[in-house]
VEXDREN-2710 file (C-alpha; in Angstrom, 1 decimal):
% VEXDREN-2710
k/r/px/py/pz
1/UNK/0.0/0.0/0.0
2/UNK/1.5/3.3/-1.0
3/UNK/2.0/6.1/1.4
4/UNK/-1.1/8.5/0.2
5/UNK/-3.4/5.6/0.5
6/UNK/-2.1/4.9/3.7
7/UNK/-2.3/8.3/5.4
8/UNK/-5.9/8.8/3.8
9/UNK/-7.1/5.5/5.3
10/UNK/-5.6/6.4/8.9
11/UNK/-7.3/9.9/8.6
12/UNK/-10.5/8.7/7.8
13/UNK/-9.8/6.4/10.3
14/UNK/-9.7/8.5/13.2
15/UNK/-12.1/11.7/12.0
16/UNK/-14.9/9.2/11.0
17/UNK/-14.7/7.7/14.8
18/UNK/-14.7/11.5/16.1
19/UNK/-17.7/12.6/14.0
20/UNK/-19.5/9.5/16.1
21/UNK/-18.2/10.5/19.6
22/UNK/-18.9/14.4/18.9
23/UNK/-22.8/13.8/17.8
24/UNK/-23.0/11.6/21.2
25/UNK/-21.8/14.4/23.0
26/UNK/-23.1/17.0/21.0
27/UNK/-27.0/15.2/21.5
28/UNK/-26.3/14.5/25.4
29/UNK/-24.9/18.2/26.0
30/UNK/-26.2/21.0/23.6
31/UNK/-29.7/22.0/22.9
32/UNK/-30.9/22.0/18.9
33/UNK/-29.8/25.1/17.5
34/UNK/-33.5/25.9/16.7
35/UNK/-34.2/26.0/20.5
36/UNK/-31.6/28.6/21.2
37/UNK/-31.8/32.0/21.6
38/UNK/-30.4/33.0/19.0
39/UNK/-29.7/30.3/16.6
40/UNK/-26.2/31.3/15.7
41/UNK/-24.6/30.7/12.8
42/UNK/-21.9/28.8/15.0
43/UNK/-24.4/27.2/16.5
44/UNK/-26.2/25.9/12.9
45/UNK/-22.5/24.9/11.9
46/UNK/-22.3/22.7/14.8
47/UNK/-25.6/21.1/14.3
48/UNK/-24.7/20.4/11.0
49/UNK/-21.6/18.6/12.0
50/UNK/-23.1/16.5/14.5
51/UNK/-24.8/14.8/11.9
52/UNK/-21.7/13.2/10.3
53/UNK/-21.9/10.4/12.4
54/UNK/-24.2/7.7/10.5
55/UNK/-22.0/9.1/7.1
56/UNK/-18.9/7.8/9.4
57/UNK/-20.3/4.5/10.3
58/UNK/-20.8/3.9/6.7
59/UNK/-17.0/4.9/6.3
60/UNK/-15.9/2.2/8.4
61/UNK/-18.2/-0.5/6.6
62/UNK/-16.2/0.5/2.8
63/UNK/-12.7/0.3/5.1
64/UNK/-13.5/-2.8/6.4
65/UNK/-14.5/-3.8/2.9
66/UNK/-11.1/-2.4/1.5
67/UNK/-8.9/-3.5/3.9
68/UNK/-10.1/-7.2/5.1
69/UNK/-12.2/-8.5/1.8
70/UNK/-10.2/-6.6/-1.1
71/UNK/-6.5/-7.9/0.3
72/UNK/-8.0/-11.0/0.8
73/UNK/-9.2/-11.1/-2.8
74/UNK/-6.4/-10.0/-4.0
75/UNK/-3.6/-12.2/-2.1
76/UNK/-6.0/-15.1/-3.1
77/UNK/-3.8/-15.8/-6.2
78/UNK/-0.4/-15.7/-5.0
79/UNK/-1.3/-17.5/-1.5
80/UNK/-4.9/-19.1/-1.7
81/UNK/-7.4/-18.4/0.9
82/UNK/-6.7/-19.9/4.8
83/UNK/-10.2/-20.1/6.3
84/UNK/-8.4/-20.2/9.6
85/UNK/-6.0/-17.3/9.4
86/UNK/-8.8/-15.7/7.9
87/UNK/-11.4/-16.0/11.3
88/UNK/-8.4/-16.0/14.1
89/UNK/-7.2/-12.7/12.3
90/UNK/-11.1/-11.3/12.3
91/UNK/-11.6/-12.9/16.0
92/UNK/-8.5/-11.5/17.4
93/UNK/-9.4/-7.8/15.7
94/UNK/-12.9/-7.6/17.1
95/UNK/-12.8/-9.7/20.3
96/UNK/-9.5/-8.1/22.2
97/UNK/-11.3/-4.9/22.8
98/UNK/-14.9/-6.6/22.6
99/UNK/-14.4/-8.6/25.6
100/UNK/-13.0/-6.3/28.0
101/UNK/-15.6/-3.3/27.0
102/UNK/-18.8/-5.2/27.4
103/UNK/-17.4/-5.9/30.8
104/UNK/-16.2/-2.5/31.6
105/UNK/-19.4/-0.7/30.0
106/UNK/-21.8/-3.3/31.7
107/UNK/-20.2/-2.6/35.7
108/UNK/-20.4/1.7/34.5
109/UNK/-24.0/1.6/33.5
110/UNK/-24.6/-0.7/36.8
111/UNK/-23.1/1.9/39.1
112/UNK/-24.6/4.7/37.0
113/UNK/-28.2/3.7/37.7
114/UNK/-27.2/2.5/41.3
115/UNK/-26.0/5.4/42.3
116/UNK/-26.7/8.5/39.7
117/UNK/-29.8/8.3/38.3
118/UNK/-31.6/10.8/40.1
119/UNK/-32.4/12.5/36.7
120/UNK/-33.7/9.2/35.3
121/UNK/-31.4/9.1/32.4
122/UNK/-31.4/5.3/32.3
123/UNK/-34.6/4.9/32.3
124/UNK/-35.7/7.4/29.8
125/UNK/-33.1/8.8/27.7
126/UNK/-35.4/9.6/25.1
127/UNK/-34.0/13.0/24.1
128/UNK/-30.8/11.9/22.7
129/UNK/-30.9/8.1/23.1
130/UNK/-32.8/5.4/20.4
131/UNK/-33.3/1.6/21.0
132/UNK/-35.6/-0.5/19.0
133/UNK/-35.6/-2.7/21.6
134/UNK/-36.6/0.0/24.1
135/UNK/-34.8/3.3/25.8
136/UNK/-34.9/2.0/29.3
137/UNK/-30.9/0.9/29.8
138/UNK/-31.7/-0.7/32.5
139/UNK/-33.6/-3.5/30.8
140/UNK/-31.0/-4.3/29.0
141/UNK/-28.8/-5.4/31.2
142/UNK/-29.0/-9.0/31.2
143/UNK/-27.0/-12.1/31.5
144/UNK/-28.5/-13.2/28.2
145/UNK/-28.2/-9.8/26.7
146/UNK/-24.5/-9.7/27.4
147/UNK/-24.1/-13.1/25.8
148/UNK/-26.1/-12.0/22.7
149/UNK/-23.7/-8.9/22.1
150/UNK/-20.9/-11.0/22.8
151/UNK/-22.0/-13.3/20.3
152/UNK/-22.8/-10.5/18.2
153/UNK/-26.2/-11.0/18.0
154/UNK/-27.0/-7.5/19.3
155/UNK/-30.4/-5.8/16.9
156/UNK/-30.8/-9.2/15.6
157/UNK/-32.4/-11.1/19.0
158/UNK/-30.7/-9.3/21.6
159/UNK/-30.8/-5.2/22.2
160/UNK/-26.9/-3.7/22.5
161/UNK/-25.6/-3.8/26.0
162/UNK/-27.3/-1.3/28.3
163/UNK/-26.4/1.8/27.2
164/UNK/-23.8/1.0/24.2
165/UNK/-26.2/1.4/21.1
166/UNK/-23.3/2.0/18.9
167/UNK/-22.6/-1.9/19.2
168/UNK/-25.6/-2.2/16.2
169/UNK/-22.8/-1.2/13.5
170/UNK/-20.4/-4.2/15.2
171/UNK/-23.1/-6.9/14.7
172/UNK/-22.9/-5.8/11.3
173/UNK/-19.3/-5.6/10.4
174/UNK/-19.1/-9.3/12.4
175/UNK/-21.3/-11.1/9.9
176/UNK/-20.0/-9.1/6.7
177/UNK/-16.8/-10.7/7.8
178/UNK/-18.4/-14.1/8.4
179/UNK/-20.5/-14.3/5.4
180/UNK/-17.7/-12.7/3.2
181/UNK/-15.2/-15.5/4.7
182/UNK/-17.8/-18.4/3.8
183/UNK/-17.5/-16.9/0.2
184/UNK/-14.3/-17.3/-0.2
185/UNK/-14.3/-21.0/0.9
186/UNK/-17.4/-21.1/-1.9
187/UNK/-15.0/-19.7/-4.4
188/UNK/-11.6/-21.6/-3.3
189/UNK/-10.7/-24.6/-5.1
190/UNK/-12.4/-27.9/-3.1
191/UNK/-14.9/-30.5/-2.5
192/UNK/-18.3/-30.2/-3.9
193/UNK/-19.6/-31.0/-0.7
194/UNK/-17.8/-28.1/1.3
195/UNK/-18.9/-25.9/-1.3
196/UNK/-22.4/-26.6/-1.4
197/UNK/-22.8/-26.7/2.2
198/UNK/-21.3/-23.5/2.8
199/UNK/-23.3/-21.7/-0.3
200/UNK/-26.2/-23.3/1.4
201/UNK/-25.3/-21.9/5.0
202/UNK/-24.6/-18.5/3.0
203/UNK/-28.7/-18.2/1.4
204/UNK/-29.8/-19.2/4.9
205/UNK/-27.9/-16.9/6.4
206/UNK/-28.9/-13.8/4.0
207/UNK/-32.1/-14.9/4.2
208/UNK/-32.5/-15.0/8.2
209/UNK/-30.2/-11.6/9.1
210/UNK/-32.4/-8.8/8.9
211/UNK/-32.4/-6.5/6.2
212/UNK/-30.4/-3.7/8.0
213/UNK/-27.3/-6.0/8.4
214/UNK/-27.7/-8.6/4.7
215/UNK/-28.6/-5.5/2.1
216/UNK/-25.7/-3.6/3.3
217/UNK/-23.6/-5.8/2.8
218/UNK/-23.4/-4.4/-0.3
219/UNK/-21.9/-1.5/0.9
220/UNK/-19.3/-3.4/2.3
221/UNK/-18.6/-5.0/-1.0
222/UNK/-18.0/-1.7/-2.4
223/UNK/-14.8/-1.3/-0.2
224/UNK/-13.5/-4.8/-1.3
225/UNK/-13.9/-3.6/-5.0
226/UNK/-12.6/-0.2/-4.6
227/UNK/-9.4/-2.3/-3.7
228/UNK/-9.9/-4.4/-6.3
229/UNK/-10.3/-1.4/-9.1
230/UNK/-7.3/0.7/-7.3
231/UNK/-5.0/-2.3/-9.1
232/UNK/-6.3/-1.3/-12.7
233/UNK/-7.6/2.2/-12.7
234/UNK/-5.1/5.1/-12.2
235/UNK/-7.2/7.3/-10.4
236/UNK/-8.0/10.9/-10.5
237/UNK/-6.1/13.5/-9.4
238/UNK/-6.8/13.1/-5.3
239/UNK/-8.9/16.7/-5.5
240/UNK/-10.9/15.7/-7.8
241/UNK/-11.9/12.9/-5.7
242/UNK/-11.8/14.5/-2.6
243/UNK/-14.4/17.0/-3.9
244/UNK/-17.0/14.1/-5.3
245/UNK/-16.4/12.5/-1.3
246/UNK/-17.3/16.1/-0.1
247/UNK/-20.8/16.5/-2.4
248/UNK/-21.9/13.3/-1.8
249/UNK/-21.5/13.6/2.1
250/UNK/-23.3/17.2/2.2
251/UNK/-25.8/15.7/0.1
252/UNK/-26.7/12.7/1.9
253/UNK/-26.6/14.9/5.4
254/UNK/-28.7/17.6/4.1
255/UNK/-31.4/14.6/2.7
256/UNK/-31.3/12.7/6.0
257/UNK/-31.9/16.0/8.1
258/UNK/-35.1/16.6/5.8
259/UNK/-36.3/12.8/6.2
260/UNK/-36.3/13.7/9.5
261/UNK/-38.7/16.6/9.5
262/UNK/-40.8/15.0/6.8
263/UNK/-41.2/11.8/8.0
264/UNK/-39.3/8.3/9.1
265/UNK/-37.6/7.1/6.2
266/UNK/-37.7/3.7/4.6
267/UNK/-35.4/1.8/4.4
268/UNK/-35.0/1.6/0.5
269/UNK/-34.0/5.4/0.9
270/UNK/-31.8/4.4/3.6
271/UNK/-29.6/2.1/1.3
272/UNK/-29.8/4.8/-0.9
273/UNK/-28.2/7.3/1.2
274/UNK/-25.7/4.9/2.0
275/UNK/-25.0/3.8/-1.2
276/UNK/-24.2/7.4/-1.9
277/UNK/-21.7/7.9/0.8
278/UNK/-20.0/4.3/-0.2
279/UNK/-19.2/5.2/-4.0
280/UNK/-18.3/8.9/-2.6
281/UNK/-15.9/7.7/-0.2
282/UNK/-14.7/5.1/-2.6
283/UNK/-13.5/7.6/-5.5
284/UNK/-11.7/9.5/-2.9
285/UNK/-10.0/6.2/-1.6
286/UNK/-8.9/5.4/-4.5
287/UNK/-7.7/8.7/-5.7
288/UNK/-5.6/9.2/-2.1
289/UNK/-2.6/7.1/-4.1
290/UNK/-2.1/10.4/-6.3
291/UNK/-1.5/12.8/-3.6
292/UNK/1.6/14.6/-4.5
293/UNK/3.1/15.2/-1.4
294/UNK/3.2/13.0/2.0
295/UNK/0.9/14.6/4.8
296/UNK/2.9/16.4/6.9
297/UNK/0.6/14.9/9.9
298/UNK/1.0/11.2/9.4
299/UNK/2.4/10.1/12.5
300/UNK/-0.6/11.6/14.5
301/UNK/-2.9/10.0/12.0
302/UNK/-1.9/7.0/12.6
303/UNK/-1.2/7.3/16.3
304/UNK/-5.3/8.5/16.5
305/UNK/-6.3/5.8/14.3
306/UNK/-4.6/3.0/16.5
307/UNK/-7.6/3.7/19.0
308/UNK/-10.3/4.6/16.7
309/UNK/-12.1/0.9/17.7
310/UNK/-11.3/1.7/21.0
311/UNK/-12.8/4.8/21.0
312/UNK/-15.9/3.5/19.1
313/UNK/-16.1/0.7/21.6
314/UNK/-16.0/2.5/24.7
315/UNK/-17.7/5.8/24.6
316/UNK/-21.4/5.4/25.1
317/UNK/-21.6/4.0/28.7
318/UNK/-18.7/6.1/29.8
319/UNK/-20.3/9.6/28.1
320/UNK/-24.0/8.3/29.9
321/UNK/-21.8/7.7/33.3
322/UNK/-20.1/10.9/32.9
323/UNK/-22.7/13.0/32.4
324/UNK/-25.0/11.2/34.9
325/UNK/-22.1/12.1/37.8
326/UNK/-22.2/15.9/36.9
327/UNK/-26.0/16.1/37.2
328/UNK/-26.3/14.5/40.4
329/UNK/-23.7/15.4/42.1
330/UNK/-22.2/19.1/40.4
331/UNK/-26.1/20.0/38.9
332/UNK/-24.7/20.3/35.4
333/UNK/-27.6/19.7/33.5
334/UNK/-28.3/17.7/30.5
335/UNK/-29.1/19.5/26.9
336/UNK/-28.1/23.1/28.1
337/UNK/-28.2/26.4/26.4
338/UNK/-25.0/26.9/24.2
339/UNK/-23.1/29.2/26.9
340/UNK/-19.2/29.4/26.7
341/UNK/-19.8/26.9/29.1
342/UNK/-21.5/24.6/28.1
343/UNK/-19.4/24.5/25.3
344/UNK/-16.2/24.2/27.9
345/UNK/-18.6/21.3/29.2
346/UNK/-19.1/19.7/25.8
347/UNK/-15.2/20.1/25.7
348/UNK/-14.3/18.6/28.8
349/UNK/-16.2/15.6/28.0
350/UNK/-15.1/14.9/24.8
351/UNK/-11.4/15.2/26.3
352/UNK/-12.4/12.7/29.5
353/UNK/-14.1/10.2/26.7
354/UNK/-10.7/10.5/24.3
355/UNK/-8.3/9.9/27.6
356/UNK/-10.1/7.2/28.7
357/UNK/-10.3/5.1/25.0
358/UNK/-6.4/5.8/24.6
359/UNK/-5.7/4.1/28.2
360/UNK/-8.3/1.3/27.4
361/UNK/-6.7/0.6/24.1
362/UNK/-3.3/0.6/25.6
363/UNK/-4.3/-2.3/27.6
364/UNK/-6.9/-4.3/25.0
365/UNK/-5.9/-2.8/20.9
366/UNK/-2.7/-2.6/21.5
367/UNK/-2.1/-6.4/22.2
368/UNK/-3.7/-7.6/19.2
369/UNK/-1.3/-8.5/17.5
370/UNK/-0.1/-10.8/20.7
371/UNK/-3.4/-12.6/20.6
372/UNK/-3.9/-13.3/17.2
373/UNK/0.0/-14.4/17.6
374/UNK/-0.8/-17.4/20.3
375/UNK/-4.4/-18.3/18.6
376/UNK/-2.2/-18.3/15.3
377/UNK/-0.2/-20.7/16.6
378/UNK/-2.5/-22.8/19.0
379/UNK/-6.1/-22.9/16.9
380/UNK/-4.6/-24.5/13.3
381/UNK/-2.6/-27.3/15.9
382/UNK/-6.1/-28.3/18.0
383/UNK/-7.7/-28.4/14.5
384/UNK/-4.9/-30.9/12.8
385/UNK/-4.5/-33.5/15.7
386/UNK/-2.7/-31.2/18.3
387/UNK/0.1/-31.1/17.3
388/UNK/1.0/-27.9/19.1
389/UNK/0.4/-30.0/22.6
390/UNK/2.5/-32.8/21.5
391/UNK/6.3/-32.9/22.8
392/UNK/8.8/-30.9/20.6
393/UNK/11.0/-33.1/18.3
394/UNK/15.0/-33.2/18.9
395/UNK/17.4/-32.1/15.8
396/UNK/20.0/-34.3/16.3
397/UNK/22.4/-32.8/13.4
398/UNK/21.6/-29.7/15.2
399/UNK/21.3/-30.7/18.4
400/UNK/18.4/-28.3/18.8
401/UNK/15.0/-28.4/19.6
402/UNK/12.7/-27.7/16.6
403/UNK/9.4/-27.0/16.9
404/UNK/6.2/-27.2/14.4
405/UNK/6.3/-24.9/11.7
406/UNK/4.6/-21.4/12.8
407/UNK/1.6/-20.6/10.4
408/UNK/2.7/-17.5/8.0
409/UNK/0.7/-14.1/8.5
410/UNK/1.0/-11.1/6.7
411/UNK/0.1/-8.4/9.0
412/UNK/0.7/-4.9/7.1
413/UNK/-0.3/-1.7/9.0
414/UNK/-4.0/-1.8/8.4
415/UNK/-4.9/-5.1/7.9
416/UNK/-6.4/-4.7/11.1
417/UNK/-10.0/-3.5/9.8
418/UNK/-12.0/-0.4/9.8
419/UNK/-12.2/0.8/12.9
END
């Protein structure tokens, strides 16, 4: 991957995961420009802005798409396709953090309603909080709940965790990677029998996710063939596709803020929308490889990027924690005037929510690549005979002990994933 790609991918990276913690905040701290007094232009910019953050999740999904289906596509002919590299790579991305979060965000939103919830937030955080499974947090606090998220069942026959709605978008990206991986075994050369079984498990599987998760999967499929066409198309000068990204993004945000006054809308315009943002996003990713010269910010790119999951992951029962402390206990209301200080409020709680992701990730994201090293070694020896368990055989022309061959991985510096 060339250096412009590269710097364009960890930018996106890390602003795409901001626009989604800054409309969080934004929703939980300032009051809708229309009901201040006056409705600054300021005010209308920042309303505007907080509305990025659907256009980001749809960001990561053509990232994801890029990054994890179009190099698998692509190193497909030089190295065939590893079903089990494939899923302990995609396991070890999602589940280090996963694991550790549900846990974390599951014992905040427990002491939050315990022992700040004077204002009721839990229970009816209908001003800047939407479930289809129901606003009331507390309710959703189970034992079988937190299984179903951490099975990634979460909008399918779970709700998210208590208060972590952002963990819809994770179902989704779990089963693109699931159903994309079952494809490839389709694809691969093999038995008849594998194949049809696992085209078979792939209809039923379209078939039974709902709508919201199998139709955009499409979207996802954009990303892989953006990487696909960045091998045989040249690209635009990166401006050029920087400005389509830029019309199709104000587009789509100015059509979804009418939807909302008009009506709900369908989900047929939905896809639309999103489809939109994909192909936007795509020209632009594809064009980064032309940029003349190297961004002069990279390093901090991709130091902001390395905790962008983290900081997806993490923010919602922390921000709901947060901001249930300061009413209870320092009367700092919820959904306040914009005042200087509520805007130093606003501040103040993005910076807490950004400290606390970058020390989370320093403990779960940044020891990926250690666990994906030991399941690496130990899954593909439990699943030929353990092997891995067995007793290390002696060299005896080098009087050394030798032990199985370690399976190869490629890991570049975003094969990670999206987020």
């Amino acid at each position: 991957m060339n250096w412009g790609t590269s710097d364009f991918l960890n930018a996106s990276r890390w602003v795409a995961a901001f626009f989604v913690v800054f409309g969080h905040v934004y929703n939980i701290s300032i009051a809708e420009y229309h009901d201040a007094v006056p409705p600054s232009l300021p005010l209308r910019a920042l309303h505007f802005l907080s509305g990025f953050g659907h256009i980001a999740v749809i960001i990561f999904f053509v990232i994801s798409g890029f990054l994890v289906g179009g190099r698998a596509i692509l190193s497909f002919q030089n190295k065939g396709f590893s079903a089990t590299d494939y899923f302990v790579h995609r396991f070890s991305r999602i589940y280090t953090a996963l694991i550790p979060a549900l846990v974390i965000g599951f014992i905040l939103d427990e002491m939050g309603i315990e022992f700040f919830n004077a204002s009721g937030i839990y229970y009816h955080p209908d001003s800047f909080y939407g479930n289809s499974f129901g606003n009331n947090m507390a309710e959703h606090l189970g034992f079988s709940t937190f299984v179903g998220n951490l099975l990634q069942l979460q909008t399918i026959v779970v709700s998210s965790l208590g208060s972590n709605g952002p963990l819809w978008s994770l179902a989704n990206e779990w089963w693109y990677y699931v159903l994309f991986g079952f494809c490839m075994i389709v694809y691969r050369p093999g038995g008849m029998l594998t194949r049809f079984i696992t085209g078979s498990v792939i209809v039923a599987m379209v078939i039974v996710l709902p709508p919201t998760i199998s139709l955009w999967l499409i979207v996802w499929g954009i990303g892989a063939g953006a990487a696909l066409l960045d091998r045989h198309w040249a690209g635009w000068p990166f401006f050029a596709g920087a400005m389509i990204m830029v019309i199709c993004f104000i587009a789509v945000r100015r059509t979804n803020a009418s939807l909302m006054y008009t009506g709900a809308p369908t989900i047929a315009a939905d896809f639309a929308m999103d489809l939109a943002v994909a192909l936007g996003y795509s020209v632009a990713l594809v064009c980064a490889k032309n940029l003349k010269q190297r961004k002069k910010f990279g390093p901090l790119h991709s130091a902001l990027a390395s905790f962008s999951y983290t900081i997806y992951l993490v923010h919602y029962p922390a921000m709901v924690f947060l901001a249930a402390f300061m009413k209870d206990v320092l009367d700092i209301g919820f959904v306040r005037q914009p005042t200087v200080a509520t805007m130093i409020y606003a501040g103040a709680l993005l910076t807490i929510l950004y400290a606390y992701a970058w020390a989370f990730a320093s403990f779960t994201e940044a020891h990926t690549s250690a666990v994906r090293s030991r399941l690496s070694k130990w899954i593909p020896a439990l699943l030929h005979g353990g092997e891995f368990l067995r007793p290390q055989k002696a060299d005896k022309r080098a009087n050394a002990v030798v032990a199985p061959p370690p399976v190869s991985i490629t890991i570049g510096s975003h094969e990670e994933g999206a987020l």
